[in-house]
Structure formats: C-alpha cells, structure tokens
C-alpha positions as CSV (number, residue, x, y, z in Angstrom):
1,X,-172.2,-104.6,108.1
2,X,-172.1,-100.9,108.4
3,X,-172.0,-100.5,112.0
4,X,-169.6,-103.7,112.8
5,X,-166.6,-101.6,111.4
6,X,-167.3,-98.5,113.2
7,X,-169.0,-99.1,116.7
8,X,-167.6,-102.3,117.0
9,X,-164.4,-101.6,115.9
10,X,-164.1,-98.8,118.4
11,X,-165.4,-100.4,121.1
12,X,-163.2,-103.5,121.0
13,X,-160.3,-101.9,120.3
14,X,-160.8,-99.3,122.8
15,X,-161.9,-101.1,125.7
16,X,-161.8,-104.9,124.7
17,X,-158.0,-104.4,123.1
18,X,-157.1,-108.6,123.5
19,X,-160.3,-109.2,121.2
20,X,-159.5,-106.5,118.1
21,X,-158.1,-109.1,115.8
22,X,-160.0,-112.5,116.1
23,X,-163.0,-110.6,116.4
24,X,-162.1,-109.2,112.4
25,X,-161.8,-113.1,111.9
26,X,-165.1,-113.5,112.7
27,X,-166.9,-110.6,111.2
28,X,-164.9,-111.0,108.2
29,X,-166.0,-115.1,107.6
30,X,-169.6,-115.9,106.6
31,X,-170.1,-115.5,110.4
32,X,-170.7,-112.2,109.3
33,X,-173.8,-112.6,108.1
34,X,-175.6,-113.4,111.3
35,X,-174.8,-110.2,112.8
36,X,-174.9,-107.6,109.4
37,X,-178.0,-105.9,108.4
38,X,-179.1,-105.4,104.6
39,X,-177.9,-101.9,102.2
40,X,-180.0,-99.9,101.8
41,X,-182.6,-100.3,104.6
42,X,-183.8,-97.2,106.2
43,X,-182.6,-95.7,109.0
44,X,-184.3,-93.0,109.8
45,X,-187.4,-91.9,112.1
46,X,-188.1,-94.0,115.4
47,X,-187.3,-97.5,112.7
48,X,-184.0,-96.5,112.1
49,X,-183.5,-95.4,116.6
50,X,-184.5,-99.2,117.1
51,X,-182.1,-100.7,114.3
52,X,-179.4,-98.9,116.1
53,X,-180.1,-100.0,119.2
54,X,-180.6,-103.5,117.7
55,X,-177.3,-103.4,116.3
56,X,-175.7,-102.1,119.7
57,X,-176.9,-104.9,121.5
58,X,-175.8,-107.1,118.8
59,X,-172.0,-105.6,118.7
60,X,-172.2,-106.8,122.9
61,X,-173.1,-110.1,122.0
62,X,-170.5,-110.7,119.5
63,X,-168.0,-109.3,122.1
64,X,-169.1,-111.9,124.9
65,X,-169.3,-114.8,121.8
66,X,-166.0,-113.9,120.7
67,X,-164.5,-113.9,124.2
68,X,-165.8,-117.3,124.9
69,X,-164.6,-119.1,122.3
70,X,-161.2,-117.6,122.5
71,X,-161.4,-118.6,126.2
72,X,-161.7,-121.7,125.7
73,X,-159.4,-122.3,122.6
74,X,-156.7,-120.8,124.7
75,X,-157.0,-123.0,127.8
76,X,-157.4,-126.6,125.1
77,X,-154.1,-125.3,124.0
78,X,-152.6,-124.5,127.4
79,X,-150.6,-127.7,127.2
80,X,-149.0,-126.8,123.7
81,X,-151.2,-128.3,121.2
82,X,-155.1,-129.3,121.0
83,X,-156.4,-133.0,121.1
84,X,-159.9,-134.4,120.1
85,X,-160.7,-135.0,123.8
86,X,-160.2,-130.9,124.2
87,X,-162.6,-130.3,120.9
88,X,-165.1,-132.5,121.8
89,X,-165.2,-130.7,125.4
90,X,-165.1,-127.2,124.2
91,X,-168.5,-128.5,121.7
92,X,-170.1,-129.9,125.1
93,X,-169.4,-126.1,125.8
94,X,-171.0,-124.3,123.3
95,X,-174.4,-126.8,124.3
96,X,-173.9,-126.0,127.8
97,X,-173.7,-122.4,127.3
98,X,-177.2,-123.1,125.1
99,X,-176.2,-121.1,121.8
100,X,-178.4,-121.0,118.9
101,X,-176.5,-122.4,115.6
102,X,-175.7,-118.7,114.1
103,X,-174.2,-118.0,118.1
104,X,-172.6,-120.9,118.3
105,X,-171.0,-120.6,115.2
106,X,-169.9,-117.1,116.0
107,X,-167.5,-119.2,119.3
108,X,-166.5,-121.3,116.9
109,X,-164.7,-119.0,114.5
110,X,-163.5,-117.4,117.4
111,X,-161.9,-120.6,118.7
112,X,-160.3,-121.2,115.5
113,X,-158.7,-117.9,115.4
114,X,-157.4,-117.6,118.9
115,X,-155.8,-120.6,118.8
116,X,-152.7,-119.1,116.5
117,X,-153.1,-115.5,118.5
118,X,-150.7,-113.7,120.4
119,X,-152.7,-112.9,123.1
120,X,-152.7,-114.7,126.3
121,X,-155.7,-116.6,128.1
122,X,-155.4,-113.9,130.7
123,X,-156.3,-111.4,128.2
124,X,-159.5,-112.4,127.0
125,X,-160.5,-113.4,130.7
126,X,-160.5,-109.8,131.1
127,X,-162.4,-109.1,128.2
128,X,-164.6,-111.5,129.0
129,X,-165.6,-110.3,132.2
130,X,-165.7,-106.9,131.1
131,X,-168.8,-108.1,129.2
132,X,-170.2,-110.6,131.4
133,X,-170.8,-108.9,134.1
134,X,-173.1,-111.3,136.3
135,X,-170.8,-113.5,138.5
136,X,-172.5,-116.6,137.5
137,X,-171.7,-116.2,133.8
138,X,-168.2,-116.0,134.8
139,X,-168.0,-119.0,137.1
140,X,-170.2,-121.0,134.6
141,X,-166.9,-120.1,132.3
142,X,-164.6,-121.1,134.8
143,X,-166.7,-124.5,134.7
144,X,-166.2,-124.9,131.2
145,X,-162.2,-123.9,131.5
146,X,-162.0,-127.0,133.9
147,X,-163.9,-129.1,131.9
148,X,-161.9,-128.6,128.6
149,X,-158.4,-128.8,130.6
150,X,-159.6,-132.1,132.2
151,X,-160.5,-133.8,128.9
152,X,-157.8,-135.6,128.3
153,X,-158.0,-137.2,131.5
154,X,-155.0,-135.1,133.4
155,X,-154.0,-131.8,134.2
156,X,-150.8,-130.7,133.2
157,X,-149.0,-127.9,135.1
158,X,-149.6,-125.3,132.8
159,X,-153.2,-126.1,132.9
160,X,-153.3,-125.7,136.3
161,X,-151.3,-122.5,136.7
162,X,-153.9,-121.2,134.2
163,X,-156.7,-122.6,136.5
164,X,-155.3,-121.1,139.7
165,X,-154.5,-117.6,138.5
166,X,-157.0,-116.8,135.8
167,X,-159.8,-116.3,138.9
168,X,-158.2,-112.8,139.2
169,X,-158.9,-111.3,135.7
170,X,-162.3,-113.2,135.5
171,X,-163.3,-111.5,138.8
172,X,-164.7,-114.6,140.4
173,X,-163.5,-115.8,144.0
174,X,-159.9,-117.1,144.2
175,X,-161.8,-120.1,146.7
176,X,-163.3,-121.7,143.8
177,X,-159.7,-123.0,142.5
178,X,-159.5,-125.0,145.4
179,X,-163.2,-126.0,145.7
180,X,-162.9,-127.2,141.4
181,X,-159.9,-129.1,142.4
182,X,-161.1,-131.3,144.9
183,X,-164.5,-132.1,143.4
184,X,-162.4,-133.5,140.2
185,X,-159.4,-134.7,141.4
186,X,-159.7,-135.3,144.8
187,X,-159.3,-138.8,146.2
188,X,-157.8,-141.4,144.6
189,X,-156.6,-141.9,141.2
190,X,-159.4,-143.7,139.1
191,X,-161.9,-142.7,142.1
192,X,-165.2,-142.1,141.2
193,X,-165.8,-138.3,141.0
194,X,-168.2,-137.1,144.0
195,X,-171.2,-135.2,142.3
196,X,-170.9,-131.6,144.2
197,X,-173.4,-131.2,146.9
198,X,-176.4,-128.8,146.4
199,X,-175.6,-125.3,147.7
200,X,-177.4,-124.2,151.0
201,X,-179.5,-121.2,150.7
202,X,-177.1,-119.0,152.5
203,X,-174.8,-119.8,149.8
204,X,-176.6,-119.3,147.0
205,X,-176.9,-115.6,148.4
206,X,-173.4,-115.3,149.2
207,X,-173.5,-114.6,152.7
208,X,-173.0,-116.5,156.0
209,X,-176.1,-118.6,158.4
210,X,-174.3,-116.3,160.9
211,X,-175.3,-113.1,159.5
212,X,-177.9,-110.8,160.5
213,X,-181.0,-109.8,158.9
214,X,-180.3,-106.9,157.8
215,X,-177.1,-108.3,156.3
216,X,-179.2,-111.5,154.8
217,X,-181.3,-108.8,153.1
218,X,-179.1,-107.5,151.7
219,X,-177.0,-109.8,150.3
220,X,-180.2,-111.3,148.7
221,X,-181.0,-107.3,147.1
222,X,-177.1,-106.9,145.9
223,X,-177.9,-111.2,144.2
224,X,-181.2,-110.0,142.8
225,X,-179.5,-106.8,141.1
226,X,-176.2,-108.3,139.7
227,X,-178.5,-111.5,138.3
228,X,-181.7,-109.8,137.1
229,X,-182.4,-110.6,133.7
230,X,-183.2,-107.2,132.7
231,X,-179.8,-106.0,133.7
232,X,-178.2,-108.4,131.7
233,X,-180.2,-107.9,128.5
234,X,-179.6,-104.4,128.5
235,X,-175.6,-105.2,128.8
236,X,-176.7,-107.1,124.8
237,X,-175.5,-110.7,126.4
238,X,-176.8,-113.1,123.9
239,X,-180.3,-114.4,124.7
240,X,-179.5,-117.7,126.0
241,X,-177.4,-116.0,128.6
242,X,-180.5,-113.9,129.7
243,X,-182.8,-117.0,130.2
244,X,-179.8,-118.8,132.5
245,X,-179.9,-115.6,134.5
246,X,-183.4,-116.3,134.7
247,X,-183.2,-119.5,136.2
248,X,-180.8,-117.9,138.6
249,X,-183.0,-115.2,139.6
250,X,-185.3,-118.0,140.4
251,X,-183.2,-120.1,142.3
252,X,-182.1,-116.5,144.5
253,X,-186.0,-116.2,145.2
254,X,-186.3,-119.6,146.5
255,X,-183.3,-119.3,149.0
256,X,-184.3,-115.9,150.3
257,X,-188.0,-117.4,150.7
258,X,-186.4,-120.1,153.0
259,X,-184.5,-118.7,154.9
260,X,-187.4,-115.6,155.0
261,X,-189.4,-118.8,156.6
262,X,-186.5,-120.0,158.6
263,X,-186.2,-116.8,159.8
264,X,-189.9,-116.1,160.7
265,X,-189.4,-112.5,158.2
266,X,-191.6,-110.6,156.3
C-alpha cells in the first residue's frame, strides 16, 4: 500500500485535485486490497522495475475507476437526492463498462463517497477525461450520464443543465447533447424510443463523404492513433477498457476498408 500514499497521492492531488478525497475513501476501505501489494516483497533488480511499473499502471486505473463512479453518483443526485431507479442504472453501468468484481467494486466505493462531496459533477468530468483520453471512453460516459439521469423516467432541469454543459469538461462534441436528446425524448410522450441508426463509415472516422482522400486518410490515421489499444494500455486504463478500444479499433478498420473499396484506394 506503499506506493498508493506516495505516487498516488501526488498525482491526484497534483493534477487530478477534484478526486484527492474520495479517492482516500476508496484506498482506505477493504477496496484497498485489490490495488496494494504485500510487505516485505522485493523490490529490487529488474523484479522490483516491473512491480513499479505494475503499480503505476495500477494508480491510473484507480484514477479512471474513481472518476467514474463519482461521475455517475454526482449526476443520480443532480436532482437532490438518489432513487432506486438511479442505483439500479448506475449498476447497469458498472456491467456496461465490463468491470471485473475487484474494479467494479473500486466505482462503487467511489459512488458512495462522492455522493456527500463538495465537488461538483464538472469537476470530476475533468478528471475524468484527463485519464480517459480516447474519445470513445468519454462519450461511452456521457451514455451512461444519460442513462442514470433518465431512470426515473424524466429529466429534471438540473439534470439537463448538467447534460448540456458537462460536454465541455469531458472534451467530447457539444452536438451530441442534442443528438442524446432526441433519440430519448424525442416524439411524443409514452412514444416508443427509436433505436439509433447504425453510424456510416464516414462517421465512424469523423470526417465528411465530401472530403478528400487525403483528408479520409487521415482522419482514419488520427482514429487509429487516439483508439489503439496499446495507447490506451500504456495510459494504465483498466483492462476492460483496453479490450472496448479493441472492438473500436476494429470497427475503424472496417469503415476505412469500405470506403477504401468505395473509393477504389489502395
């Protein structure tokens, strides 16, 4: 438990300043356990260079485990207090987001804790994008944001003030306020909600069916960077994260293959 009170400590408190004290509620419960190593083993030689960096990717994923359950703890008590239709939708969370037990345990604790915080949502939406740094991973959050706020079957106004700003400190596109709000409450009352169309290719990539080429290509190389798995491994996102990244890597290679065919490219 060593490192958790030094390189941890500093790192939150210097750069991830919203997440210093639920993060000691975490640490400090038998959560702890997951993420300490044993006294007394050795730590020196090449055995004790890979336990440190073990234990530095480790401190990142309690980071991005903490910020997501404070995230979501925050918005389920956006309306002033939290409901059993808001827990059972921030649980559907944690399964969406594919944690192991000992991870998913770690959001819980942090849930608990940051619903008596001072911080604000906006807060840890900048601490959590700090540490999730592929754009997926954060609109995937913003996914779950919507899904806890519309658990009770309405969206209050502060739920949706929430909604509409927090796209700037999560550094995802202010567009897909708009776009969340008409797939879930567009139409009329009691309407069925419209399962969102499949993405086109050209969105997947992020560009237009206007652009050029060159400007295809490289929107596909600036996808394949931010998303490749290796990338976001080596920034210590928990494991499950890594293998959704993979999926989107592959989904990035099948639209740049079709439109490469479209195209007529090599």
């Amino acid at each position: 438990m060593g490192w958790i009170g030094g390189a941890i400590g500093y790192a939150v408190g210097a750069r991830f300043g919203a997440l210093a004290g639920i993060l000691g509620a975490v640490i400090g419960s038998a959560v702890g356990n997951l993420v300490g190593g044993g006294a007394g083993t050795p730590t020196g030689g090449s055995y004790g260079q890979t336990r440190r960096r073990a234990a530095t990717q480790r401190e990142r994923e309690v980071v991005f485990l903490t910020a997501a359950g404070a995230l979501l703890a925050k918005l389920a008590k956006a309306d002033g207090h939290v409901d059993a239709s808001e827990i059972a939708a921030a649980e559907r969370a944690f399964v969406r987001l594919g944690l192991t037990p000992g991870n998913r345990a770690i959001c819980i604790q942090a849930f608990r804790a940051a619903k008596a915080d001072a911080h604000s949502i906006f807060d840890y939406a900048e601490s959590f994008a700090a540490v999730a740094r592929g754009e997926p991973l954060r609109q995937l959050m913003y996914d779950l944001l919507w899904d806890v706020a519309c658990a009770d079957g309405e969206l209050s106004p502060d739920e949706r003030r929430i909604l509409e700003m927090i796209v700037t400190p999560l550094r995802i596109r202010p567009s897909l306020f708009a776009e969340q709000r008409a797939r879930r409450l567009g139409g009329r009352a009691g309407a069925a909600r419209r399962a969102p169309s499949a993405p086109s290719p050209y969105e997947i990539l992020g560009c237009a069916p206007t652009a050029t080429d060159d400007e295809v290509r490289r929107a596909y190389r600036a996808q394949a960077k931010k998303n490749h798995p290796d990338l976001l491994r080596a920034q210590g996102l928990p494991e499950e994260m890594v293998t959704r990244a993979t999926a989107q890597m592959a989904r990035i290679n099948a639209a740049w293959e079709e439109i490469k065919r479209a195209r007529g490219l090599s």
